[in-house]
Each structure stands twice: as C-alpha cells, then as structure tokens.
C-alpha positions as CSV (number, residue, x, y, z in Angstrom):
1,X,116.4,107.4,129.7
2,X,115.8,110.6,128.9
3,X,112.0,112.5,129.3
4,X,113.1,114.0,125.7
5,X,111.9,110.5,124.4
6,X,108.5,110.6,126.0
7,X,106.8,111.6,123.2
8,X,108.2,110.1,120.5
9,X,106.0,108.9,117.9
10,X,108.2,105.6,117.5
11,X,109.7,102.7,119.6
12,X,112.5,100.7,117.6
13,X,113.3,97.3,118.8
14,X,116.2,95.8,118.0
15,X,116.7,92.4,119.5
16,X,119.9,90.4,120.1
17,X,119.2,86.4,119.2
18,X,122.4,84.7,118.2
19,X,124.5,86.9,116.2
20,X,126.6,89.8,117.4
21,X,127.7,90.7,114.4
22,X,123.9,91.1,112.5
23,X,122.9,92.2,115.7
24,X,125.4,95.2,115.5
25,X,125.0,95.9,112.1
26,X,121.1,96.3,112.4
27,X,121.6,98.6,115.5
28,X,124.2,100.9,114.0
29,X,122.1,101.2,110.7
30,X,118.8,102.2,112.9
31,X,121.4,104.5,114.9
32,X,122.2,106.3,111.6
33,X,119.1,106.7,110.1
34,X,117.2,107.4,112.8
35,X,115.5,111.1,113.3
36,X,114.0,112.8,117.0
37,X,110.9,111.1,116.1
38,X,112.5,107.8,117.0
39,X,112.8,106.0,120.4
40,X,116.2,103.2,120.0
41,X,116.2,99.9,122.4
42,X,118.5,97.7,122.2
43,X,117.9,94.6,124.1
44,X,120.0,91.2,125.3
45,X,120.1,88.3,127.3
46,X,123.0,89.9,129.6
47,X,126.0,88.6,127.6
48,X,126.2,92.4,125.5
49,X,129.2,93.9,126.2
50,X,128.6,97.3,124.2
51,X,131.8,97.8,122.9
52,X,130.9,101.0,121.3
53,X,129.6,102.4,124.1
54,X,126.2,103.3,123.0
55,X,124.3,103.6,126.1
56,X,124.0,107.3,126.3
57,X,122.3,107.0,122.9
58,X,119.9,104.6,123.4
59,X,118.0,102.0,126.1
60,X,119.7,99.3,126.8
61,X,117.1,96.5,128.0
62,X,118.7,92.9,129.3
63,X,115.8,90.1,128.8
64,X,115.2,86.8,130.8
65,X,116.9,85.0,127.9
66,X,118.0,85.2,123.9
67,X,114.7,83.8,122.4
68,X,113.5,86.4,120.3
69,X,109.8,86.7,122.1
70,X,111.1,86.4,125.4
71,X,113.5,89.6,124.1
72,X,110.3,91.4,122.8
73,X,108.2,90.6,126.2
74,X,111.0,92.3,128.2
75,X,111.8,95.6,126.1
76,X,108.0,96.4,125.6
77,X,108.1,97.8,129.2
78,X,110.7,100.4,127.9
79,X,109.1,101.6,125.1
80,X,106.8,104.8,125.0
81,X,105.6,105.6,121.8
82,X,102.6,104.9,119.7
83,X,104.1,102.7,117.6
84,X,106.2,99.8,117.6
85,X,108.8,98.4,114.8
86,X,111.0,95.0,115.3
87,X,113.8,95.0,113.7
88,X,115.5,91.3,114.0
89,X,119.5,90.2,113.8
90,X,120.9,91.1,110.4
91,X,117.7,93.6,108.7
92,X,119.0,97.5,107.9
93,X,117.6,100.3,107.1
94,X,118.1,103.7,105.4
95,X,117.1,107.3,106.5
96,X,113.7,107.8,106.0
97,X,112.8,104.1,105.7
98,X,109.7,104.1,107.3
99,X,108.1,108.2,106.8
100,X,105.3,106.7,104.7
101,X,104.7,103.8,106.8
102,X,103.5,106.1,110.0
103,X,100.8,107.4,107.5
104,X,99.2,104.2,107.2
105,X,98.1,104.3,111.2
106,X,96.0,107.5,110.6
107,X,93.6,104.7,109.3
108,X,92.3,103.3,112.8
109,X,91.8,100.0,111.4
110,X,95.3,99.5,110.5
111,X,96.9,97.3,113.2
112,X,99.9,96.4,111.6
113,X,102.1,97.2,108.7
114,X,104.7,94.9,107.0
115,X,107.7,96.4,104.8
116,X,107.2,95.2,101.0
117,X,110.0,93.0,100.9
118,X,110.9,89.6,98.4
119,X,111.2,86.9,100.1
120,X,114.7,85.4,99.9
121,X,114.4,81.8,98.4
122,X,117.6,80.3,99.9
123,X,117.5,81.5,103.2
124,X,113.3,81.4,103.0
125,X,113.5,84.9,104.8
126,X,110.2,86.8,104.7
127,X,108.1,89.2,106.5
128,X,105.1,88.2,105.5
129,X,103.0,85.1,105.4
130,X,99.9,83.0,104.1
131,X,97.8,80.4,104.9
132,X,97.6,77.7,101.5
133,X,95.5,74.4,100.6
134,X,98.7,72.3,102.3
135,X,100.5,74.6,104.7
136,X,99.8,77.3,107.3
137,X,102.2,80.3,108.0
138,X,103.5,79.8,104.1
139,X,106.3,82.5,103.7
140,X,105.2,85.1,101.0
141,X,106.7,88.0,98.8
142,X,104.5,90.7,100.8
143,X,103.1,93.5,97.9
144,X,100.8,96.5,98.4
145,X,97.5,95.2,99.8
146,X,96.6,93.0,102.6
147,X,98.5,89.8,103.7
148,X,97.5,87.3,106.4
149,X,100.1,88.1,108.5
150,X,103.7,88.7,109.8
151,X,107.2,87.3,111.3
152,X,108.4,89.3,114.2
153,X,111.1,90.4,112.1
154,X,110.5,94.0,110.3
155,X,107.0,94.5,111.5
156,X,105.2,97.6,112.6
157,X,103.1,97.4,115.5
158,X,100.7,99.9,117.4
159,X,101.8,99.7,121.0
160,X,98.3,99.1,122.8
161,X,98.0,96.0,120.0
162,X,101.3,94.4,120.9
163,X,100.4,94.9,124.8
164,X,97.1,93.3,124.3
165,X,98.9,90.6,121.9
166,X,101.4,90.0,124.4
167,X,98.9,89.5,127.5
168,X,96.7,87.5,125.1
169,X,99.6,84.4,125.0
170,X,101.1,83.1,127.6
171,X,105.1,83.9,128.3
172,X,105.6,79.9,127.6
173,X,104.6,80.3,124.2
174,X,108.2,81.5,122.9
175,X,108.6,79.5,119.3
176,X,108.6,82.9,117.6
177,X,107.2,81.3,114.1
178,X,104.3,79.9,116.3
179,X,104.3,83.4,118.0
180,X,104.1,85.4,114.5
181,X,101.1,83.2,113.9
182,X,99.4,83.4,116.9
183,X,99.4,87.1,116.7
184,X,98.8,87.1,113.4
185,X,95.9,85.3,114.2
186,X,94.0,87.5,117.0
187,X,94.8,90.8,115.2
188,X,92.6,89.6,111.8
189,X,89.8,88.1,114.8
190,X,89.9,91.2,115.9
191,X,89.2,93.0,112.8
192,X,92.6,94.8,112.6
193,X,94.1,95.5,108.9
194,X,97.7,93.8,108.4
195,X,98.5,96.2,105.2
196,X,101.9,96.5,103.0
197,X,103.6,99.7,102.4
198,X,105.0,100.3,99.0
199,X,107.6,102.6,100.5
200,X,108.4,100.6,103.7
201,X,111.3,99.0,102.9
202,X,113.9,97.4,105.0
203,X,116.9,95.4,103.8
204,X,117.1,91.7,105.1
205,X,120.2,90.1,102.9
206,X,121.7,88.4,106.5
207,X,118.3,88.3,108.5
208,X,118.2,85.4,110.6
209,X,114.8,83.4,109.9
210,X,114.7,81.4,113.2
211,X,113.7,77.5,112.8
212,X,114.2,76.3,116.4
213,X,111.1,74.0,116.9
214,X,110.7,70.4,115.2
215,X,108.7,70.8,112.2
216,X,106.4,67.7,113.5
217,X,105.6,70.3,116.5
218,X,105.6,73.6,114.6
219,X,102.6,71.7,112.4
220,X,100.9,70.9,115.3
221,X,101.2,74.1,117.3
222,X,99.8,76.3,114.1
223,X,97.1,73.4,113.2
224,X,95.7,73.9,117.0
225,X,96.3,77.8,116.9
226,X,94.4,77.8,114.0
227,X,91.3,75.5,115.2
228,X,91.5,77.6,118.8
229,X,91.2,80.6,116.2
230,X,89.2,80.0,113.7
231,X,87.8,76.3,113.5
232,X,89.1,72.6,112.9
233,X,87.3,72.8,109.4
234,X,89.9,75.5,108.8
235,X,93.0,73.6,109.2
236,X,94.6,72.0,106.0
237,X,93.7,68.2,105.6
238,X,96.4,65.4,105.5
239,X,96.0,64.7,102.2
240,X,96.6,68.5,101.3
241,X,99.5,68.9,103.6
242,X,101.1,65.5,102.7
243,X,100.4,66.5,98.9
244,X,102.2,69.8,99.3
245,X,105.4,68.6,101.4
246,X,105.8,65.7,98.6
247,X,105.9,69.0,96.2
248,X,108.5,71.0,98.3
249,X,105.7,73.4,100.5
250,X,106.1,72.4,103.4
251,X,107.5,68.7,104.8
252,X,106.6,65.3,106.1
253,X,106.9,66.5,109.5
254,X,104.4,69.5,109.4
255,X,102.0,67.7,108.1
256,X,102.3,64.5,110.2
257,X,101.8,67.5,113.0
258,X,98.9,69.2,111.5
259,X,96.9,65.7,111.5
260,X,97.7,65.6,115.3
261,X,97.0,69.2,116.0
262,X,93.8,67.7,118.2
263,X,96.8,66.6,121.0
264,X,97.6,69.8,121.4
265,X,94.5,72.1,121.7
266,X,94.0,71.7,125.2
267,X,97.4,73.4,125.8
268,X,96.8,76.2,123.4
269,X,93.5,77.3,124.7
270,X,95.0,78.0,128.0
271,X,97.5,79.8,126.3
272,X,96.2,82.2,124.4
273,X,93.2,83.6,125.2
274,X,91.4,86.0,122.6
275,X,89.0,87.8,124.4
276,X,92.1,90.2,126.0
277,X,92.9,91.6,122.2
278,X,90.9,94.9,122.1
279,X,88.7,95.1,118.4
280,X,89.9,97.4,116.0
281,X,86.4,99.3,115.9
282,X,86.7,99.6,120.1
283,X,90.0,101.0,119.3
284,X,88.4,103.8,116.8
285,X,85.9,104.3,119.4
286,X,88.6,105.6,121.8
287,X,90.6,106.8,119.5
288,X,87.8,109.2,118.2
289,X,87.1,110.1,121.7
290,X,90.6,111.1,121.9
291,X,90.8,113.0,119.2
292,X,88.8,116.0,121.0
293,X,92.1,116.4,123.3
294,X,93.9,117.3,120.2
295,X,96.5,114.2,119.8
296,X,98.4,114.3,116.8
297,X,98.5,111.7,113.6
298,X,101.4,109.5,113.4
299,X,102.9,111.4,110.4
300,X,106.7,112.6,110.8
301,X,107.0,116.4,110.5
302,X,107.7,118.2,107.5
C-alpha cells in the first residue's frame, strides 16, 4: 500500500458476502467517486479473483471467512484513517456522497453517522434502526436527528470507536444483525451521538440485508444484549412482542426468543464486555488535548 494513503481522512470498506456481482458494482462505484481524501479496501474470503485487476488501486484484504463481521474484523487492521464507512454488497455511491457527512465528526460527541436513506419495504433494507413496544432492532426510515442505531451496511464510523467496538465483542459473535445491535448498543452507553446526515446519501436498490440466524435466536440474542446493556425491565414483554408479530412487526419466532432471552445472558456477558468502549466525553478529553498539536477537522478540502 502506498505511504500516500497514510493520512487520509477516510477508510472505505467494501466487503464481499455472497454476491460478486453487488460486490463489484459497489466497489467500482466507490472507485469512481472517490477523491485523494479516500483510503479503498476491498476485502474477501480468498475466492476473489480480481478480474479487473484493481489491486494497484486499492488494498486488497482476504478475511478468515465471508460473514460480513468476520470481513470487517480482518480489514480494520488495514485501514489508517480517522474515519470509517462500510459500504455492504449492492449499496453505490456518487461523487461527493459523503462531503457533508465528515463535518458532522468536528462535533466530538458524534460517534457515528448513518446516510438518510428510506427503508425499502420489500426487501426490508435499512440503515437505521429502533427499538419499539414489541420488537428490538425494528428497521426504520433514518431522517435528520438522532436514531438508535445502525446496520453494518452504509455506516460511518470513527476508527478508535470501531476498534474499541470490535475488542468490546468477542470474534464468535458474527450474526451481523445481532452485531449492529450490540454496537449500537455500547456506543449510546457510552454517550456517543448516532446522528443522520441530510446530505449523506448512498443508493441501496440491490443491498443485501442479511437474515442468516433463526429468528427464535435472533430474539433471544438482542433480548439478552439488551438486559446485559441496559436492563431486563428494558426488554419488550411477551405479550408486546406476541401482539406485534400477530400485526406483521416482528414474528412468532422473535418473540418466543425474547421470552427466553434469560438462557442466553450468561453467554452474552462474556461476550461483550462494555467497560473496553472509551466514553464519548474521554474521547473530547483527548481529543482537546490533541488539538494543541494542530490536527486538522475532518472536513474535505475546498
């Protein structure tokens, strides 16, 4: 790789799951758009070919397997810049796509950023998520503001966040819905923003949305997340969850797993461990401290 790309003010992931085809069309739309400010790594399970021969523009990273967190885990080492963005199978972008975004992190509270997208109703792709009455890790339309958190796919990340994330969870965690949520999770405990650019936008028509987990374990996964996180009182009741999958948010199974979240707390305590994830005000503290050597903001040139 070359030193050129040491200080560049971005780190691009792009990830290939399944799909060659979504997985080439996301790369060779970052490749277009991208300016100098931007870092490209491409990263597979070892099965890549790279028929267009795009090493000498990019890293090329080859991961322990295709699960989209284990492919995240081992391209992290790789990256060098401030700031992170995971771009999943099938999601493009346009020049410029993400100028306003890097403004949001001159805010030291802001941990992550999500691209204002719709949420595609057939496919259910999203970026963003909520927690309701019935269902945790409910996909949303994510608007300006504040959501309660994010999918791996289309998310901005600052670098020292995602290390600490990924140290916090143990490398057999690797659903990445239960993954999204788990981060999620420890970035509001640890007083990080998860904000939504208006200009952020990526395009996600052929995004994969990855279901590979039983929903019957998904439910109990996020209900013991959540406890470990945040409380039992916290996680939705039976009657809530059964009430919402009879209504179409959510299903039988998730909530049958919620109710028997209990089984499976043991597990995630050992798993993820929040006391790794730095605060966001320890962060300003350094950051501040920092700011006397004369580091730059996170805004693109003019």
């Amino acid at each position: 790789m070359s030193n050129a790309l040491r200080n560049d003010r971005v780190s691009v992931i792009v990830p290939l799951e399944r799909d060659n085809q979504l997985f080439e069309d996301t790369l060779l739309s970052v490749l277009e758009s991208a300016d100098e400010n931007c870092e490209v790594i491409a990263v597979h399970n070892g099965s890549y070919e790279d028929p267009f021969e795009l090493a000498s523009e990019l890293a090329i990273v080859t991961a322990r397997s295709n699960n989209l967190v284990d492919l995240i885990r081992d391209a992290f080492d790789a990256t060098s810049s401030p700031v992170i963005h995971l771009l999943t199978s099938g999601m493009k972008v346009r020049s410029g796509w993400m100028d306003s975004a890097l403004a949001q992190f001159d805010d030291p509270a802001v941990g992550a950023l999500v691209p204002r997208q719709s949420r595609d109703r057939e496919t259910g792709c999203a970026t963003a998520w909520k927690n309701t009455d019935a269902r945790l890790c409910q996909p949303i339309d994510a608007k300006v503001g504040k959501v309660e958190g994010f999918y791996l796919g289309g998310v901005m990340l600052r670098r020292q966040l995602l290390d600490d994330l990924l140290t916090a969870v143990a490398p057999a965690m690797n659903d990445p819905i239960t993954i999204a949520y788990a981060f999620s999770g420890l970035v509001r405990k640890s007083g990080w923003d998860i904000q939504v650019d208006q200009s952020f936008q990526i395009e996600m028509q052929s995004a994969v949305f990855p279901e590979d987990i039983s929903d019957f374990a998904r439910g109990q996964l996020l209900g013991a997340i959540h406890a470990h996180l945040f409380g039992s009182t916290r996680v939705p009741s039976f009657g809530a969850s059964l009430k919402g999958a009879l209504f179409g948010e959510g299903s039988m199974g998730e909530a049958m797993g919620m109710k028997k979240h209990q089984g499976n707390m043991a597990a995630v305590r050992r798993a993820i461990d929040p006391t790794v994830v730095a605060t966001a005000d320890d962060f300003a503290r350094r950051l501040k401290l920092r700011s006397f050597a004369g580091e730059a903001p996170l805004r693109r040139a003019a």
